[in-house]
C-alpha positions in Angstrom: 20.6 42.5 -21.8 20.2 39.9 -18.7 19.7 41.3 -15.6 20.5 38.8 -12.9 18.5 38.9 -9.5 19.5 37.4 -6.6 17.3 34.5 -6.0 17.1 34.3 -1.7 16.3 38.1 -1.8 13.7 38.0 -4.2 12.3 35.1 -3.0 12.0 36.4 0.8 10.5 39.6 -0.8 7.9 37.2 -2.5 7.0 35.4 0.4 6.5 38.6 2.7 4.3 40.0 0.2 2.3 36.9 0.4 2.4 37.1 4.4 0.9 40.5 4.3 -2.1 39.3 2.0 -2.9 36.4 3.7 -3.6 38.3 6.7 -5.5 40.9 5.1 -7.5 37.7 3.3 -8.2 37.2 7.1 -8.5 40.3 8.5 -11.4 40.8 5.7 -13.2 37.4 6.2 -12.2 36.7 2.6 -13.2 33.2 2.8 -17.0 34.4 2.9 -17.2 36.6 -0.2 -14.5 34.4 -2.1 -15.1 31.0 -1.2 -19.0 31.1 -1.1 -19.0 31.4 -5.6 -16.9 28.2 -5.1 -18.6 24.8 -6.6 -17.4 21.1 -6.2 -16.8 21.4 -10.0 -13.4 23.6 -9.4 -12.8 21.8 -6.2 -12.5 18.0 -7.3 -10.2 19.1 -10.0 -7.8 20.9 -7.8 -8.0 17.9 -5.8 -7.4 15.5 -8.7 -4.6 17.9 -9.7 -2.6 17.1 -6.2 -3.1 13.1 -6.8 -1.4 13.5 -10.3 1.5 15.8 -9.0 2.1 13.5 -6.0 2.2 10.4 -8.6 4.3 12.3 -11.0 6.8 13.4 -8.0 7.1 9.8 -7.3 7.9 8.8 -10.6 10.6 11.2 -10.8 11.9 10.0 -7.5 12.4 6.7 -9.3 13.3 7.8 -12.0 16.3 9.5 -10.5 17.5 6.2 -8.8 16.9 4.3 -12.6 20.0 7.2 -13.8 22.1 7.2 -10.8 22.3 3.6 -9.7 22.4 -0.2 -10.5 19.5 -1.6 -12.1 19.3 -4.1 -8.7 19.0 -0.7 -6.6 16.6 0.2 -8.9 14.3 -2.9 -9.1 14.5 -2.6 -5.2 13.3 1.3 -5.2 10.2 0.2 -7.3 10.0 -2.9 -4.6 10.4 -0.2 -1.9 8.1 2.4 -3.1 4.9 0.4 -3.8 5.6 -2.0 -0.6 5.8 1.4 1.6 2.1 2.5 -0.3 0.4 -0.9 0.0 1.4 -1.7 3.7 0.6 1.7 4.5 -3.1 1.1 2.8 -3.3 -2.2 4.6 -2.8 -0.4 8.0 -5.4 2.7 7.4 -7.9 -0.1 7.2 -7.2 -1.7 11.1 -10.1 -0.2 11.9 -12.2 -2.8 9.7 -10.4 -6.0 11.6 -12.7 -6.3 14.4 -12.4 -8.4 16.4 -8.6 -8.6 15.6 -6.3 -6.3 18.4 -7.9 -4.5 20.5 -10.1 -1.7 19.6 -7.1 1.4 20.3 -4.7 -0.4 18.9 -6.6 -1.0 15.4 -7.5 3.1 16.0 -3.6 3.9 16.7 -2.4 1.7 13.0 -5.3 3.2 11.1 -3.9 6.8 12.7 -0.4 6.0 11.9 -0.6 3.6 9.6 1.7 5.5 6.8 4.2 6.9 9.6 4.5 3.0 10.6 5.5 2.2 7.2 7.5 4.6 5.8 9.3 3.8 9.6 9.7 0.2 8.7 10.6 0.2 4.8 13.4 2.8 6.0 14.9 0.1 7.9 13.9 -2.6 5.4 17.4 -2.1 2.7 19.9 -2.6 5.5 18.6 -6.2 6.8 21.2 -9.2 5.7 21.7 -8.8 2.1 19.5 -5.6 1.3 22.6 -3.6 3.1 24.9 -4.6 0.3 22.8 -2.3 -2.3 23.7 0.7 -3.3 21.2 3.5 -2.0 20.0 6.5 -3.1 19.1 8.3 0.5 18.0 11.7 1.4 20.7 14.6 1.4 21.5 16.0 4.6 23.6 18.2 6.9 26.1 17.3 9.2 26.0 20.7 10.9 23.3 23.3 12.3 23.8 25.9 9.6 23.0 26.9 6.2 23.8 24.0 3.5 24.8 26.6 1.0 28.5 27.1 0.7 27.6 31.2 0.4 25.7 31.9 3.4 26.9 31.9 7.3 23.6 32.9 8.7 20.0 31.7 8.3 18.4 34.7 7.8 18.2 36.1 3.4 19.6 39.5 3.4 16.6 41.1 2.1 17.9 44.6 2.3 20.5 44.6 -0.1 17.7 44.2 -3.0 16.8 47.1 -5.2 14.0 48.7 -4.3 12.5 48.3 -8.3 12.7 44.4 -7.9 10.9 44.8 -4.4 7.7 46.3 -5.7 8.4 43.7 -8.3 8.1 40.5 -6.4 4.3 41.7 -5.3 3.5 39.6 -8.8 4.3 36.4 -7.6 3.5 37.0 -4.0 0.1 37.8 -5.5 0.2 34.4 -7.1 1.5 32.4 -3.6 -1.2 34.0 -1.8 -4.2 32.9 -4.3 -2.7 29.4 -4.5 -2.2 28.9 -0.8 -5.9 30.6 0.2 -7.4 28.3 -2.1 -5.4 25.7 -1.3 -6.1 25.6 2.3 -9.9 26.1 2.0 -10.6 23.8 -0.6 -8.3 21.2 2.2 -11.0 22.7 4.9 -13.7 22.1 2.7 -12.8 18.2 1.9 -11.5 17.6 5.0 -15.4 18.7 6.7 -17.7 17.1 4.5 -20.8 15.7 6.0 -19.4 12.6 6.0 -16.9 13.1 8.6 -19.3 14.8 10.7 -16.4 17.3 12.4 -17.7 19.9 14.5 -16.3 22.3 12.6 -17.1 24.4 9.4 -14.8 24.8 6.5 -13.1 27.8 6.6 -11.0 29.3 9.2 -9.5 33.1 9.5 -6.9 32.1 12.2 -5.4 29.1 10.1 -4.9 32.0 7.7 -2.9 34.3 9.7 -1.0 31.7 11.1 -0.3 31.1 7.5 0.8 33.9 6.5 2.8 34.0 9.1 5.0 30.5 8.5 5.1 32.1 4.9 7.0 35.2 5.7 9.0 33.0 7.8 10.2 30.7 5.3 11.1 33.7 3.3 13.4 34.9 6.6 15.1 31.8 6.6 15.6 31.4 2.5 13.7 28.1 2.7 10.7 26.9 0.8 7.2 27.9 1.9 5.7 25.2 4.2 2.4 24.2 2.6 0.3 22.3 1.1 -2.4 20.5 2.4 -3.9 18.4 -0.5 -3.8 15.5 0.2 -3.0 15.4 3.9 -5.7 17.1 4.9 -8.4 14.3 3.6 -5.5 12.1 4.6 -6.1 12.7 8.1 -9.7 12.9 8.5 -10.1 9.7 6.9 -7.2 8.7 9.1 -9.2 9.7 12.6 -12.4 8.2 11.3 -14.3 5.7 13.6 -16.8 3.9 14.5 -19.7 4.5 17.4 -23.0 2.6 18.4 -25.8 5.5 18.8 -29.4 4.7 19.9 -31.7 6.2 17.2 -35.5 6.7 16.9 -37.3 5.0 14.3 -41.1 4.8 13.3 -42.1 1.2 12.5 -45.6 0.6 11.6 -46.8 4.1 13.5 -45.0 2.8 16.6 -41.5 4.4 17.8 -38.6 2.7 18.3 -34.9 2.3 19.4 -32.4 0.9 16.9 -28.8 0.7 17.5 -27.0 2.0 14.5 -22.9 2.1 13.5 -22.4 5.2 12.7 -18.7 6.8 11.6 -17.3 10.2 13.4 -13.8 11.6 13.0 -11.9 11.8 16.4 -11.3 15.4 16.2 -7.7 15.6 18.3 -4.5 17.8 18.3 -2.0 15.0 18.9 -1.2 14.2 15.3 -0.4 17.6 14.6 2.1 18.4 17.9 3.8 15.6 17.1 4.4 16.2 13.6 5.8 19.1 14.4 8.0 17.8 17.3 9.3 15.7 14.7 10.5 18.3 12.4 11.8 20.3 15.4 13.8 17.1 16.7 15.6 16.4 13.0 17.0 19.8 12.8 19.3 18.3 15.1 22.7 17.2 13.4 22.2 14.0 15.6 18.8 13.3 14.0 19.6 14.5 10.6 22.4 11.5 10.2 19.1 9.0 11.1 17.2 10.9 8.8 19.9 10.5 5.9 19.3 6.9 6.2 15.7 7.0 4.6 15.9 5.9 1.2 14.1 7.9 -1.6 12.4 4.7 -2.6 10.1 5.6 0.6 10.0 8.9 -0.3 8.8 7.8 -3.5 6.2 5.4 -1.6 4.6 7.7 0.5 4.1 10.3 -2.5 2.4 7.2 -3.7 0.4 6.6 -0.6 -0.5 10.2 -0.6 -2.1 10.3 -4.1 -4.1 7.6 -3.6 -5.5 8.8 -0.6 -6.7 11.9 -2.1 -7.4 10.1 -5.2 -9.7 7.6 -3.1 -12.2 10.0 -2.3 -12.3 12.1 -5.0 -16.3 12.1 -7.0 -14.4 12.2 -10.7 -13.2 8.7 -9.9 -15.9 7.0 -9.4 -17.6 8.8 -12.4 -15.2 8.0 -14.1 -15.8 4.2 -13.3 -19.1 5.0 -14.6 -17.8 5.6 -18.5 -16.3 2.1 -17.8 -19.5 0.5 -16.7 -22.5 -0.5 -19.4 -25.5 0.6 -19.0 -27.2 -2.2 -17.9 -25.4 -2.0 -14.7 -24.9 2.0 -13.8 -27.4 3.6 -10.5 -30.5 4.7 -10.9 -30.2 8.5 -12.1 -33.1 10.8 -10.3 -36.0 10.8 -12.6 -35.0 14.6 -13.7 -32.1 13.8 -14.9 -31.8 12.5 -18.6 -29.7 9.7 -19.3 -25.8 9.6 -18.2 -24.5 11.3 -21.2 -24.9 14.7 -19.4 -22.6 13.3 -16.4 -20.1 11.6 -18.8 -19.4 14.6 -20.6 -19.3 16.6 -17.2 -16.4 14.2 -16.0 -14.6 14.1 -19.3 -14.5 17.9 -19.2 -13.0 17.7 -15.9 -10.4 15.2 -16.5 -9.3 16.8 -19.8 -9.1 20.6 -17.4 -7.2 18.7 -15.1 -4.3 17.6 -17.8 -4.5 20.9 -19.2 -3.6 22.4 -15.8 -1.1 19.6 -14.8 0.8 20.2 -18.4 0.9 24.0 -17.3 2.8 23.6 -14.1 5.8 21.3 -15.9 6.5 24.4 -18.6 7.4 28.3 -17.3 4.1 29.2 -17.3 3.9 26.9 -13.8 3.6 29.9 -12.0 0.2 31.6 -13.4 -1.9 27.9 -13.0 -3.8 29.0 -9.9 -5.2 31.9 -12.2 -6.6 28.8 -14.1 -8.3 27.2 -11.3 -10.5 30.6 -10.1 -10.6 31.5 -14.2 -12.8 28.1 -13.5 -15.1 29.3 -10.9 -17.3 32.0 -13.4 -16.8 29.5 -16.2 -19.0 27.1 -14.0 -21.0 29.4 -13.0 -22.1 31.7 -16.1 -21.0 29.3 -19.1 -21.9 25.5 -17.9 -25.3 26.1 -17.3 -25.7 27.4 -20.6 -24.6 23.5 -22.0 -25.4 21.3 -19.9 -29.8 20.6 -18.7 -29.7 22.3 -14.9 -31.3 18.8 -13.4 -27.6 17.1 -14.4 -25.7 20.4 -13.1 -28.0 20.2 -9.9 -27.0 15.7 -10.0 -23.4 16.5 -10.2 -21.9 19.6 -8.8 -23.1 21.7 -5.3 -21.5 25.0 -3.7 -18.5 23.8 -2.1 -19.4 25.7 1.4 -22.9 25.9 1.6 -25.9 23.9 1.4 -27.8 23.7 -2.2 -26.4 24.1 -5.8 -26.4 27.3 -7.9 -29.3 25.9 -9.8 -31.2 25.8 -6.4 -30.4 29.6 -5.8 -31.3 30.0 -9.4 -34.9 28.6 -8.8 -35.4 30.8 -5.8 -34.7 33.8 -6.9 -37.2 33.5 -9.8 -39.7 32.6 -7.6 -39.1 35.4 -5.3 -38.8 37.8 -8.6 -42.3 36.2 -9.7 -43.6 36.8 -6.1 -42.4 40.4 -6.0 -44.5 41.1 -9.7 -47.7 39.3 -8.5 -48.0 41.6 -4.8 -49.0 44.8 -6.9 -51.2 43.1 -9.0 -53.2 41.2 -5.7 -53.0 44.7 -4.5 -54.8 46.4 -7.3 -57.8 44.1 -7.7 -60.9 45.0 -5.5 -61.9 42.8 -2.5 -58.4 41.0 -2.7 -56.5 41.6 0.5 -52.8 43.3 0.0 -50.3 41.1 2.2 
């Protein structure tokens, strides 16, 4: 016998459950005792993960056009998707055109550089005979109210469901609330990395609250949660990155001296983010929401595109990955610990191969439970990897994801502090050697 739920109920129910965890995820400083097990090893394949989604949502996005509309619309959503993720990757690299423009205005098109596109390619179809295409455009309301037919206010009557299927939606709030923690701190971690040099560190308790907070909100309003921060947030740090002169002191020879060096920082601001979410404010408006049913999906489709190859474009499997492709003649230097590149090959090919395994989970029913997969991933690195692979490669590839060092380097110390705890009583019990 099928029992049917109501959906918006259960749903709000799921999302206030995952409200109230988050908070108590910051309330308890979770992010230390969690986070701090955490290698690079879990964290470039979660990464990878969002690159393939964000590629597969695209495809989809033109795939729908391909069933829906003529085969000229469709040529022209292919057109408009790659055109809106190339032009955007042309503009995030302004910064690089010196002495082109002047220097803000390279910083303000490497800032913006995929809002300027995806603002352009929307007006792109209806210029001379692009207008005469058939579109495939964004669905939108005409009116400041709820689009379904069976709701007159905003707010999910969350009452009205039984109290058994209340307790019951603690399962997947549960499974929200692990997906967005580590969602959002692996984003603070690759969004902090040394090479941005923020001021920052990598995890913070506020963010957390706050969202927890959006979450039961969404739920309040029967709309989806609003997160997901892979891969905007590396997005925007690589977005913010430039470039200062900074004197430096050198030794030369014995002698001290000042060099001027080029050296990248990320202009830590709020603007981006206030502005954003002006934006979203402003289009609620049924005035705005008729421009924004003007957007095609091809841009849609673009910027999914844009987004993945951000994310993609910084990620460490990729480039080892280039190394599989590369002969041996021409691959780095390895440190002289570690043994050959078959050690790192294997190392990426198991990450890759996770990474499809996970990706084929969230298109069946089992979508739900994949974050399980991900931390299932942090003792397998941790207690079973360094069983196969030599620790030198381990200590080559992989780090703690929060901290300084690698587990292999905490392994090393605490031997030697175990070997310096059994040697004290020995010192001690041999005449004419001093105890310490």
């Amino acid at each position: 016998m099928l029992v049917e739920i109501p959906f918006l109920p259960f749903m709000c129910w799921s999302l206030l459950h995952a409200s109230w965890q988050l908070s108590l995820l910051a309330v308890f400083n979770a992010h230390d005792y969690t986070m701090r097990y955490v290698t690079t090893f879990s964290t470039e394949i979660f990464s990878l993960l969002n690159s393939i989604i964000y590629f597969h949502k695209a495809i989809q996005e033109i795939q729908r056009v391909h069933y829906s509309l003529s085969f000229a619309a469709f040529l022209y959503t292919i057109i408009g998707a790659v055109g809106t993720m190339l032009f955007a990757i042309f503009l995030s690299t302004a910064e690089s055109w010196k002495p082109l423009f002047h220097r803000y205005l390279r910083m303000g098109l490497t800032e913006y550089a995929a809002a300027i596109s995806v603002v352009i390619f929307i007006g792109m179809p209806y210029i001379g005979e692009l207008a005469t295409l058939d579109k495939s455009t964004l669905p939108t309301s005409t009116a400041l109210r709820p689009t379904s037919p069976d709701r007159d206010v905003f707010f999910v009557q969350f009452w009205k469901l039984p109290v058994t299927w209340i307790f019951a939606a603690i399962v997947p709030g549960f499974i929200i609330t692990v997906l967005f923690f580590f969602d959002h701190e692996v984003s603070s971690i690759i969004c902090t990395v040394d090479r941005y040099r923020t001021k920052k560190p990598g995890g913070f308790a506020w963010d957390i609250v706050l969202l927890g907070i959006t979450t039961g909100m969404c739920g309040l309003l029967g709309i989806p949660p609003a997160n997901g921060l892979l891969p905007q947030a590396p997005l925007h740090s690589e977005s913010l990155m430039h470039t200062e002169r900074e004197e430096v002191q050198v030794i030369v020879d014995e002698e001290a001296r000042t060099e001027i060096r080029e050296i990248k920082y990320v202009y830590e601001q709020r603007w981006s983010a206030f502005l954003q979410a002006a934006a979203i404010l402003m289009f609620i408006a049924p005035p705005f929401q008729h421009v924004l049913g003007l957007t095609s999906t091809s841009v849609l489709a673009g910027l999914f595109l844009f987004m993945g190859e951000q994310s993609l474009s910084v990620n460490p499997v990729l480039y080892r990955f280039f190394y599989l492709l590369t002969p041996a003649s021409e691959l780095p230097i390895l440190p002289r610990a570690v043994k050959g590149y078959k050690g790192v090959h294997v190392y990426t090919l198991v990450q890759i191969v996770v990474t499809v395994i996970i990706f084929t989970v969230t298109l069946t029913k089992g979508a739900p439970a994949f974050p399980v997969i991900i931390i299932a991933l942090v003792p397998v690195r941790l207690m079973v990897m360094n069983k196969l692979w030599a620790r030198d490669t381990l200590r080559f590839v992989d780090a703690w994801a929060c901290r300084e060092g690698t587990p292999e380097d905490d392994a090393d110390r605490k031997v030697a502090r175990d070997i310096e705890m059994e040697m004290e009583p020995r010192q001690a019990s041999v005449p004419g050697v001093p105890s310490v």
